[in-house]
N, C-alpha and C positions, 0 to 999 in steps of 0.2 A: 510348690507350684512355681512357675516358668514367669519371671516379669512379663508383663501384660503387654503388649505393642502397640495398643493404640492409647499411647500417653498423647500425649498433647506435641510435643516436640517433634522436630521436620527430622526425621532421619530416613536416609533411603531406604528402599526397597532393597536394595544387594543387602548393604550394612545389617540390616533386621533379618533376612534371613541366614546371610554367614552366623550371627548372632543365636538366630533360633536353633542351627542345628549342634550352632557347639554346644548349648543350654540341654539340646535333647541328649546327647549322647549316653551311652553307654543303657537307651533302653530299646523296648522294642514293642512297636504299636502290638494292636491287639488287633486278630485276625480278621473281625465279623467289621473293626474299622477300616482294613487295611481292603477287602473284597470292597465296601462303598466307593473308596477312592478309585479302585480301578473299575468299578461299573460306572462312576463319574467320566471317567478317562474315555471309557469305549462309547461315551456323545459326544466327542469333540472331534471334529472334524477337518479344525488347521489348529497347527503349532507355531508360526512362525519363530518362533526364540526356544522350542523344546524346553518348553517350562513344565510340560508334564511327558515329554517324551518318554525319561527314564524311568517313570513310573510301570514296575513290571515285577512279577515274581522271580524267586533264582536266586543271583547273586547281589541283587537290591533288592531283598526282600522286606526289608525294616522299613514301614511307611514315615516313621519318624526322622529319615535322611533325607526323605524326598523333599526337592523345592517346591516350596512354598507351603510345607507344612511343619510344623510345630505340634511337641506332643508335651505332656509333663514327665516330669523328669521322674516324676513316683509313682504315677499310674497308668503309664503310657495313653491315657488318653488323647485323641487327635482338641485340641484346646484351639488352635488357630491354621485356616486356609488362605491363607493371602497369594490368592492367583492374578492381584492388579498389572495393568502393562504388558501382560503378556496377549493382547490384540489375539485371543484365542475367537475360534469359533467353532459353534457347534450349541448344543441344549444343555439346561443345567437340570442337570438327573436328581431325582426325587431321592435316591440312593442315599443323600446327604442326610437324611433322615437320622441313618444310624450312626453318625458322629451327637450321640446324644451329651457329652460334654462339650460341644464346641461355643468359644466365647469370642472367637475374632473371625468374619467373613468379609472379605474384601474382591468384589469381582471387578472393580472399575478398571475402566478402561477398556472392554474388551466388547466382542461381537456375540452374546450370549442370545439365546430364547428360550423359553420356557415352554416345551410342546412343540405341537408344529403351527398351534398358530400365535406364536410370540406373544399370549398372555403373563402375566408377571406372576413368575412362580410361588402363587398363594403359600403352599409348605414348609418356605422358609420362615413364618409368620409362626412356626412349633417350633424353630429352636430356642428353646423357654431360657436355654444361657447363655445369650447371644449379650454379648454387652457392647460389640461394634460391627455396624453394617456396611460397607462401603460401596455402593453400587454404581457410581460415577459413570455418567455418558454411555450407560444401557438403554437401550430401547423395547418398548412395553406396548404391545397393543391391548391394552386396557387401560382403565382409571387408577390413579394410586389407591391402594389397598389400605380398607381401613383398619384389618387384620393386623396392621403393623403395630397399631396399638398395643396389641396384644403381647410383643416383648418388652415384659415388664423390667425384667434385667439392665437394658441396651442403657446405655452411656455415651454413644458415637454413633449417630444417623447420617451418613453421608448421603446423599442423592443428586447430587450437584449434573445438572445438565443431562439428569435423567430424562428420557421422553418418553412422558405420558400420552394418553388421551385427555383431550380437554375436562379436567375435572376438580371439586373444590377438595381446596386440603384437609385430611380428612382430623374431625374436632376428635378424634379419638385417643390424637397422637399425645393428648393433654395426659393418656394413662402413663405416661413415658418420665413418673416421676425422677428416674434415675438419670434422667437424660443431662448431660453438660454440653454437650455440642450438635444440633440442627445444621443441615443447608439444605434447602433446598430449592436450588439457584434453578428455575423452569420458566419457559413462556410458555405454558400453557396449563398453569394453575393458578388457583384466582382464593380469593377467600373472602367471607361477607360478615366474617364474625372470627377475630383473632382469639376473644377472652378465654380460651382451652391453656393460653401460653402461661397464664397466671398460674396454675398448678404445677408448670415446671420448675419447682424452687431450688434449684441444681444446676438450670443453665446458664452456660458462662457465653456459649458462642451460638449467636441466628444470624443464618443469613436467608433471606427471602428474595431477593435478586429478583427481578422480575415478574416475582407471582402478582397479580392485579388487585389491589386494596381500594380499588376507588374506591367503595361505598363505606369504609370503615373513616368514621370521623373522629375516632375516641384513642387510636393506635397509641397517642402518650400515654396515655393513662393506665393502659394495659402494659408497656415494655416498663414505665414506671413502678410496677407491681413485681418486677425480677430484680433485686435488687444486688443478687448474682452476676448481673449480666454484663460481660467484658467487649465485648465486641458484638455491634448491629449493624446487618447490612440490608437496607429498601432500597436500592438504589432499582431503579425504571417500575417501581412498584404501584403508577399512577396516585401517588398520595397529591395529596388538593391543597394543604395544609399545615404547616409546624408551628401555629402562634397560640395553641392551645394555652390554656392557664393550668399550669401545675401551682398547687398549694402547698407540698412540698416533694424535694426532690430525693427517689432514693434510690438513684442510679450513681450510687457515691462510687461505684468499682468500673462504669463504662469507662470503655479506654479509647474503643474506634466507634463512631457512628457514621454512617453512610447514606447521606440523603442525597445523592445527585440526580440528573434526570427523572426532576419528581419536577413537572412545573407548579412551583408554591404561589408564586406572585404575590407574597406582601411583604409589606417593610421586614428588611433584612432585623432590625433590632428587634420586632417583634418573636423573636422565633422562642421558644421553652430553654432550648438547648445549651445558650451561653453561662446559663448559673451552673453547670456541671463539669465544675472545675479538673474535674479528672481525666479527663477526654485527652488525649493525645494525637487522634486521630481524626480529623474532620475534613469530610468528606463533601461538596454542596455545590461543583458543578451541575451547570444545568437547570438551578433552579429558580432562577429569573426572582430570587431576592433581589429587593431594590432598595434604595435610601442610605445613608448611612451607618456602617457600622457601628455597636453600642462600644460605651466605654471598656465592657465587660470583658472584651478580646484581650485586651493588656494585662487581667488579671488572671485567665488562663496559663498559670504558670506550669503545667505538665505538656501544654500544645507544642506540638515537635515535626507535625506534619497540615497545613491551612491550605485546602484543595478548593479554590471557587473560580473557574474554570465557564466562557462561554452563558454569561448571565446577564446579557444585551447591552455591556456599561451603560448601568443606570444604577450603579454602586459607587460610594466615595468610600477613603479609608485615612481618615485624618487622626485614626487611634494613637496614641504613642504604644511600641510595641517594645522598648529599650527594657524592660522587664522579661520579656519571652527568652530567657537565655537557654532553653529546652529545645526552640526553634529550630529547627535543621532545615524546612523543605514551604516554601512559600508561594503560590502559584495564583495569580491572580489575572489573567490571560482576560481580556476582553467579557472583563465586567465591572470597570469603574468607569465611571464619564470624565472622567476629567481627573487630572493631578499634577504637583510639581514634583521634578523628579529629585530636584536637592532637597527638599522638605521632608519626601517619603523616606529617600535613604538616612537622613538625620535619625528619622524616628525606628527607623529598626533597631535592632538588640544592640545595645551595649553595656554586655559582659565582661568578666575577665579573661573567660574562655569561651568564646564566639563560637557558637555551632553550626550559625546558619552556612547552610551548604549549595542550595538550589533559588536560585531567585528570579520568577517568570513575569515580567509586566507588558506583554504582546499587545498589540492591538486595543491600548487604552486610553489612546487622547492626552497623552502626556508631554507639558511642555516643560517648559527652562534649560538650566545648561545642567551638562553631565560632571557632577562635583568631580573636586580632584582629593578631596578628603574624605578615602572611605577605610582609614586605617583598622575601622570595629568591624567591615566584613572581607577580611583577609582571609578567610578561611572559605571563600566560594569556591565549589566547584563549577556550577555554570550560572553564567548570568546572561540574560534572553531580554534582551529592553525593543525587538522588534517591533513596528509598525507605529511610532507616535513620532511627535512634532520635539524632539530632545536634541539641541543643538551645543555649540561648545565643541570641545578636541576632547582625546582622549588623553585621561591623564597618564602624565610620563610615569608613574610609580606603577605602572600596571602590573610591569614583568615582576615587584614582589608578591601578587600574588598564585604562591608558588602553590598552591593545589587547584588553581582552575581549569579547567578543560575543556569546556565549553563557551564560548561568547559570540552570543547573538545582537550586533546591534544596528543591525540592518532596518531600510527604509526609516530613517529618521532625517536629518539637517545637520550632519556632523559634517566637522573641517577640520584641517590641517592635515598635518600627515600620519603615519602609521606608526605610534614608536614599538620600541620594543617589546619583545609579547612575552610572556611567561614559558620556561623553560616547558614544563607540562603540558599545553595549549595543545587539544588535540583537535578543536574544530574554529574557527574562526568564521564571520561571516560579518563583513562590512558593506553589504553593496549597498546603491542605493541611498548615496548619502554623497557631500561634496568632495574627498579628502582628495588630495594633491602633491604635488610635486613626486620626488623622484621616490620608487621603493625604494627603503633600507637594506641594503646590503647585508645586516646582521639579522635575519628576523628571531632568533633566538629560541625557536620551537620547533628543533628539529624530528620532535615526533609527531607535529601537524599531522594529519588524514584529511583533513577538509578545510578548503582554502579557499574564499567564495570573495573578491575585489570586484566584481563587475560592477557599472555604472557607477564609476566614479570620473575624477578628474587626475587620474595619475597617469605620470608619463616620464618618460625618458627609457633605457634602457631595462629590460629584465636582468635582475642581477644574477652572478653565476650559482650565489648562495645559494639560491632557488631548487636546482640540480642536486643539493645535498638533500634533500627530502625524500628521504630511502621509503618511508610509510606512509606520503600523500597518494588517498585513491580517488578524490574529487578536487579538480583546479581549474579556478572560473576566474580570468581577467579579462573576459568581454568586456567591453564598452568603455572605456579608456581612452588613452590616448598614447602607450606604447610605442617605441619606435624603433628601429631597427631587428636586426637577426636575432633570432632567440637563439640562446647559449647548448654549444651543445653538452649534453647531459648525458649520464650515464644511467644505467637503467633505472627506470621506478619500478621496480615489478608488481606494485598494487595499482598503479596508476588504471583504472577505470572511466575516468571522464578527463579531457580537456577541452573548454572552450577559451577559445581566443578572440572572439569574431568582434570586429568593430574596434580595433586599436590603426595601427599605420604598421604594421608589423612588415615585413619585406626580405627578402633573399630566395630563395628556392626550397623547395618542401621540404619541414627539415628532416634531417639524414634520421635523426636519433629514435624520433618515432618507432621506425625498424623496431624496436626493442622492446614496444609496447604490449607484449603478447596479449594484456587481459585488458587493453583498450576497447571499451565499447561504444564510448559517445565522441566523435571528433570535430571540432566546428574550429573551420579558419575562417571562415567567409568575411567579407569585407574588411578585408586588409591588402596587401599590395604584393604579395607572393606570386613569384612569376617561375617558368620553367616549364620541365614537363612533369605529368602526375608519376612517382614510381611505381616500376613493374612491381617491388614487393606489396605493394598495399594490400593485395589480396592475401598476403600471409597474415594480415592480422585476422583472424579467421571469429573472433570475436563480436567484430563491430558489427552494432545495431543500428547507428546512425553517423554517416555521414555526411557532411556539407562544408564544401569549399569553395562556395559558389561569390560571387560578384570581387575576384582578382583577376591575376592575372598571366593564368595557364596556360600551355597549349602546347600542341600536340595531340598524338591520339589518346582515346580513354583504354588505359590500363585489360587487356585481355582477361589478366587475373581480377579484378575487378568482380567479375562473378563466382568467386571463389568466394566472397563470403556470404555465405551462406544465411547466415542470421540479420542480416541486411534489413532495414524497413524502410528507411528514411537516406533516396540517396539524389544530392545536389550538387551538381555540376555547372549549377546555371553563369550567366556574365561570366565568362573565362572567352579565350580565344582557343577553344579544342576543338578539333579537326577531325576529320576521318571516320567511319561508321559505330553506328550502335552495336557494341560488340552481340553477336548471336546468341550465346550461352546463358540469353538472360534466365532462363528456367531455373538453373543451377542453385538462385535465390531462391530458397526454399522459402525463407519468413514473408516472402511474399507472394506464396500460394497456400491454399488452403490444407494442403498437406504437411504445413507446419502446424504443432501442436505447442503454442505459448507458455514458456515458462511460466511458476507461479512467482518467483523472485524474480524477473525481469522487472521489474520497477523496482528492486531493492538499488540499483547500480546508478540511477540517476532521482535520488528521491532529498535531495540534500536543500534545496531550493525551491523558493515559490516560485521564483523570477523566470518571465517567460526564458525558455532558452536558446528553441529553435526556431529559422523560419522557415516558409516557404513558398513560394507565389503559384497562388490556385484561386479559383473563383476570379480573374481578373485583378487579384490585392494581394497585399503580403502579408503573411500572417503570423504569427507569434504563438508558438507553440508551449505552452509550461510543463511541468512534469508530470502532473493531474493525465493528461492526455496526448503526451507525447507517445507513453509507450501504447499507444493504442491509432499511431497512424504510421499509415504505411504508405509509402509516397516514392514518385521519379521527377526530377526537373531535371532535363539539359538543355535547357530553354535561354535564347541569345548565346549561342556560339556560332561555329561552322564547319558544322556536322553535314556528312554528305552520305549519300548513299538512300535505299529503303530504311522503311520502318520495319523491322525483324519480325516475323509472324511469329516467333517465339515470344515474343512481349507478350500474346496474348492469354499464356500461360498462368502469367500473376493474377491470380485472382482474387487476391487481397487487397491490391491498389485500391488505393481511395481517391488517389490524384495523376495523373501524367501530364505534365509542361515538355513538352518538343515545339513548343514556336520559338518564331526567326531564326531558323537554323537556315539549309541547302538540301535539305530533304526531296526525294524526286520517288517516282514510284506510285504504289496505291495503297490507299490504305488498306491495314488487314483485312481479312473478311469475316476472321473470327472475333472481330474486335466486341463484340457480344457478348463475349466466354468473359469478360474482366467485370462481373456480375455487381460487385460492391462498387465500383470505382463512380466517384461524386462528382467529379472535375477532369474533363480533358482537352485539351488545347493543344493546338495543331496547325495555328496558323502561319503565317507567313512561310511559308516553304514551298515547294515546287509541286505537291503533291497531285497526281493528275488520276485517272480514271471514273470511275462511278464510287458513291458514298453506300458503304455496306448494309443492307438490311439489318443486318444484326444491331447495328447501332440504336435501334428502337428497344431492342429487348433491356439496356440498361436504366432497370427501374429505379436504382437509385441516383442517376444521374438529376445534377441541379447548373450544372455549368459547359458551356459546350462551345469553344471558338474554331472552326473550321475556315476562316474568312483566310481571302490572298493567299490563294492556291489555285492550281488549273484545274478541279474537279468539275465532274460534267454529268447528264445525266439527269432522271426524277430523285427526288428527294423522297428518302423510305417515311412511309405515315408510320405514326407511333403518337400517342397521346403525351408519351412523356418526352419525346423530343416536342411536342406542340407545346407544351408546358413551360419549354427550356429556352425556347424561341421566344415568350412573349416578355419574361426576362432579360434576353440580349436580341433585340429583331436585326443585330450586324452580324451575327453567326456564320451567316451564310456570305457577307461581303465578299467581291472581288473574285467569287469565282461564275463569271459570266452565262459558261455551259451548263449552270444547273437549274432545272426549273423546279414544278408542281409547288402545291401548297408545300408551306406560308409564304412562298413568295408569287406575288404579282404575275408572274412570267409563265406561258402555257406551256406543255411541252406539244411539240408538233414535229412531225419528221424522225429523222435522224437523232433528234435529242431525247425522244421518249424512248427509254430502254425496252429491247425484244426480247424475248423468254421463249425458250421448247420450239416448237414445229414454226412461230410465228416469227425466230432468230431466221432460221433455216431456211424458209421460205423468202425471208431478206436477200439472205446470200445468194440464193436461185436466180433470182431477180435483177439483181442489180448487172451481172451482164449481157442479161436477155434486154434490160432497157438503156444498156451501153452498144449492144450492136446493133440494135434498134434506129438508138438516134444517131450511130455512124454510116449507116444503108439510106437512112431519111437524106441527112445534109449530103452524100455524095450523089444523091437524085437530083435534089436541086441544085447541087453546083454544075452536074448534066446538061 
């Protein structure tokens, strides 16, 4: 017989079947198995990867070659079908039947049904030597099958992200003596009685992920009954409770437990779980344990991974952990109330050989100063001290720790300056803190990718150093105090984001930009850059968001301009630009509905909480984070002097959420289609020359919440619409300054020549007016007779 492939061990799918077929050679399946496989074959209806394509009589007659099947090397029997990954579709044929030795089936992964009305193919429930199932993210319209029981043989139950029909797990599976590894990771199976698991005296691996346990209160008592059992996962399993009393514990082999998103709610030291010394793996975000840690964490000397993650800080950790020398990975994110940060780091591991490698303290109320004596965790790779009150500099020995590569120690009361950083240093993030005077010329991590300085106190020139950064694809020195020309640089070809906005920055746009090709986020705004905008900009055909708004431009806006295409967010405003709204604004595809959004468009600007962009809508300036930047689509050219109409093609976009066009030199009328920009929240238009009547359409914008038309020559009735009445009782100056316009909401009647004519009643006007012109010129030349 052919080693078995569903060991335990991660080895791919290629690897195992290269493996299987050089295992099989030299035999040749047997005909009545070899007719199943291809009556199999004749229900599948896509192939994408020709995982059973070659499956055919002829010249690959030997079913024992074919991918993804395994025969024995001495009886040619078909022993294992591993079709997983191969995102097949079509039915799985009952034909399987006659693989009456098969002991390995694995269909995960794919688009399978059973019949035509996608019941779960009861049938497989007779292959009596099945010892591994793997049916991963299949879909069933039925209940889990209690039939499954009935493979007494199986060893390997995979179901993970199977979907069922709402149903309980079936207490059958308890016949499944031989079983060592369970998942079955579902929302939509629930259980009211685990005790069937106690008869698996064989299982090493459960995972139950989501299936609903609320009513079961006795769960310790029952996983304490596998004393086999190497790894448990209930994580979203609505469990109520872990403070049970075990009387003894004989989960001496648990290695990972998994209890997060279970809200417990009691004292954190109450829980069963700390007397089980063997545990490696713990798992307990989520679960709103509170109080103090027990003494008992220090003496977990195999813990190597402590995940409590999001548990309201209303946890302290004053353990000494300088025994955990197993430690590697410590994550304690916004669940302690309170701590000093030299104390905690005192009490971590020290070893001879320091393992800890991850260290998270986010969002936990943490004060003191940031020690400079942390020679016992030299071996970090990232350390994340984001959102507490941790003051003090950075210590100068940082750059020895030479395997870091992550440092978060953003929004805290840090000061001085920036020293040298670790040769390694792939992500950095200091905003948000006091630090000062001039960057270092040497930063020492020339393989940075992310480089986050905003809102600080640093200033003087950018160094040219900066420009060696072949691999930075996120660069944020917003909010600053910079000054002068930025250096020019030769290409970044990862570069992705720049924000600069809010330092004193000055010279003309810089040249080097040009080079940016996989630029998407560019923000110079408030700074002091003067010139004209370059005609290349539209080659950077990538960018998503730009803003260069409150400097000091001018000239025309760039023709190519509307060349980019992927365009959402585009700010032109406080600048001195001249000359019309370019026409081609259609060309912006990301800001009509005929753009279909990327699914990684937020992967390119997700490095940051910190607001990062603005924009002025709703009357205010707004602050946009990364949460919901890539979800606004926006236009300001609002305070320049801008001449000409408003482009009837603007009203194309109809993904706008915003237009700012006030205080420009705008003359003309407004669109008529200006209705067709169906999403748009906010539009503002005032102070410009704009003259004619105000479009009816402008009522159909139902989602409109902002609306400035004032100081302008518009004339005319004002079009009724509920949601412009709406808009009006929020700003009643909307309508300011333009004198010719009447009807509701405003005081002012229309009479005459101000109430607009329509159809026969225009035309009958026109008739009119100079029949009662020669009228009253035959009248006065009678009386002056």
């Amino acid at each position: 017989m052919i080693a078995t492939a569903w060991s335990f061990l991660p080895v791919s799918h290629a690897l195992q079947r290269q493996l299987q077929r050089d295992d099989a050679s030299g035999t040749n399946c047997l005909p009545q198995e070899r007719d199943a496989l291809l009556a199999f074959k004749q229900n599948i209806t896509s192939d994408p990867y020709d995982t059973v394509e070659l499956w055919e009589r002829g010249l690959n007659d030997d079913c024992c070659m074919w991918m993804g099947v395994t025969c024995s090397n001495q009886t040619g029997h078909v022993l294992e079908l591993d079709l997983s990954n191969g995102f097949l579709t079509g039915q799985i044929s009952p034909s399987l039947l006659s693989l009456k030795h098969l002991e390995h089936l694995d269909f995960s992964y794919n688009d399978f049904l059973s019949g035509h009305d996608g019941r779960f193919p009861e049938f497989l429930c007779s292959l009596k030597n099945l010892r591994y199932l793997g049916l991963s993210e299949l879909s069933f319209a039925s209940i889990m099958p209690a039939q499954l029981g009935n493979l007494s043989m199986l060893e390997y139950l995979d179901l993970t992200d199977a979907i069922f029909l709402p149903s309980e797990v079936p207490p059958q599976f308890g016949n499944l003596s031989n079983l060592r590894h369970l998942s079955l990771v579902s929302n939509n199976l629930y259980s009211t009685d685990i005790s069937w698991l106690i008869r698996l005296h064989r299982l090493e691996y459960l995972d139950l992920v989501s299936t609903n346990l609320y009513t079961i209160d006795n769960w310790p008592h029952v996983v304490n009954m596998i004393p086999s059992l190497k790894s448990l996962y209930l994580s979203n399993c609505s469990l109520s409770r872990a403070d049970q009393s075990l009387t003894h514990i004989n989960l001496t082999n648990l290695e990972v437990l998994d209890l997060s998103i279970n809200y417990l709610g009691h004292p954190i030291a109450s829980s069963w779980f700390w007397n089980v010394t063997s545990i490696q793996i713990l798992l307990l975000s989520g679960t709103y344990l509170y109080g103090p840690f027990p003494d008992a964490v220090g003496r977990m000397a195999s813990l190597f991974y402590l995940g409590f993650r999001k548990n309201g800080n209303s946890a302290t950790m004053a353990v000494d952990l300088k025994n955990l020398c197993e430690l590697r990975i410590l994550l304690l994110d916004g669940s302690l109330s309170s701590g000093n940060i030299t104390e905690f780091i005192q009490k971590l591991p020290r070893c001879s050989s320091s393992k800890l490698g991850e260290l998270s303290l986010n969002d936990n109320n943490m004060t003191g100063i940031l020690p400079h004596m942390m020679e016992h965790i030299t071996n970090l790779t990232s350390l994340s001290l984001s959102n507490n009150s941790i003051s003090g500099s950075i210590w100068s020995g940082l750059q020895n720790f030479t395997r870091l590569e992550v440092l978060f120690l953003n929004f805290n009361r840090l000061s001085g300056h920036i020293p040298l950083l670790p040769r390694g240093l792939e992500r950095l993030d200091v905003s948000m803190n006091f630090f000062s005077g001039h960057l270092q010329l040497e930063l020492g991590a020339p393989d940075i990718a992310v480089l986050i300085l905003s809102y600080n106190k640093i200033s003087g020139l950018v160094p040219e150093t900066l420009c060696e950064l072949q691999y930075i694809n996120f660069l944020d020195l917003s909010n600053n105090s910079f000054t002068g020309e930025l250096p020019a640089c030769s290409p970044m070809p990862n570069l992705h984001s720049l924000l600069l906005s809010n330092n004193k920055f000055s010279g003309k746009f810089p040249s080097w930009i040009q080079s940016l090709f996989n630029l998407s986020l560019l923000d110079l705004s408030w700074n002091k850059f003067c010139g004209t905008l370059p005609m290349w900009i539209g080659d950077l055909v990538k960018l998503q968001f730009l803003d260069v708004s409150h400097n000091m431009f001018y000239g025309d806006i760039p023709v190519k301009i509307t060349n980019l295409r992927q365009l959402q967010i585009l700010n032109l405003s406080v600048n001195n630009i001249s000359g019309s709204i370019p026409l081609s604004l259609s060309n912006i595809t990301a800001m009509t509905k005929t753009h279909q959004p990327r699914p990684d468009r937020e992967s390119n600007v997700s490095w940051t909480d910190i607001d990062i962009m603005s924009a002025v809508t709703k009357h205010q300036q707004l602050k946009y984070a990364v949460q919901s930047i890539v979800y606004m689509v926006g236009i300001d050219l609002s305070l320049n002097h801008l001449t000409g109409g408003i482009p009837d093609e603007i009203t194309s976009l109809d993904e706008l959420r915003y237009l700012n066009l006030s205080r420009n030199c705008l003359r003309g009328n407004i669109p008529e289609n200006i209705g067709f920009m169906e999403l748009v929240d906010s539009v503002d238009i005032s102070w410009n020359s704009l003259s004619g009547e105000i479009p009816p359409s402008l009522s159909d914008l139902t989602f409109l919440s902002t609306l400035d038309l004032s100081y302008n020559n518009l004339s005319g009735r004002i079009p009724f619409g509920h949601q412009l009445e709406t808009v009006y009782n929020s700003n009643p100056s909307m309508y300011d300054g333009n004198d010719n316009i009447c009807g509701p909401p405003l005081q002012r009647n229309c009479s005459g020549n101000s109430d607009p004519k329509h159809g026969d009643e225009e035309a009958g006007v026109k008739i009119a007016e100079p029949m009662f012109f020669y009228f009253g010129l035959l009248s006065g030349f009678v009386a002056g007779l």
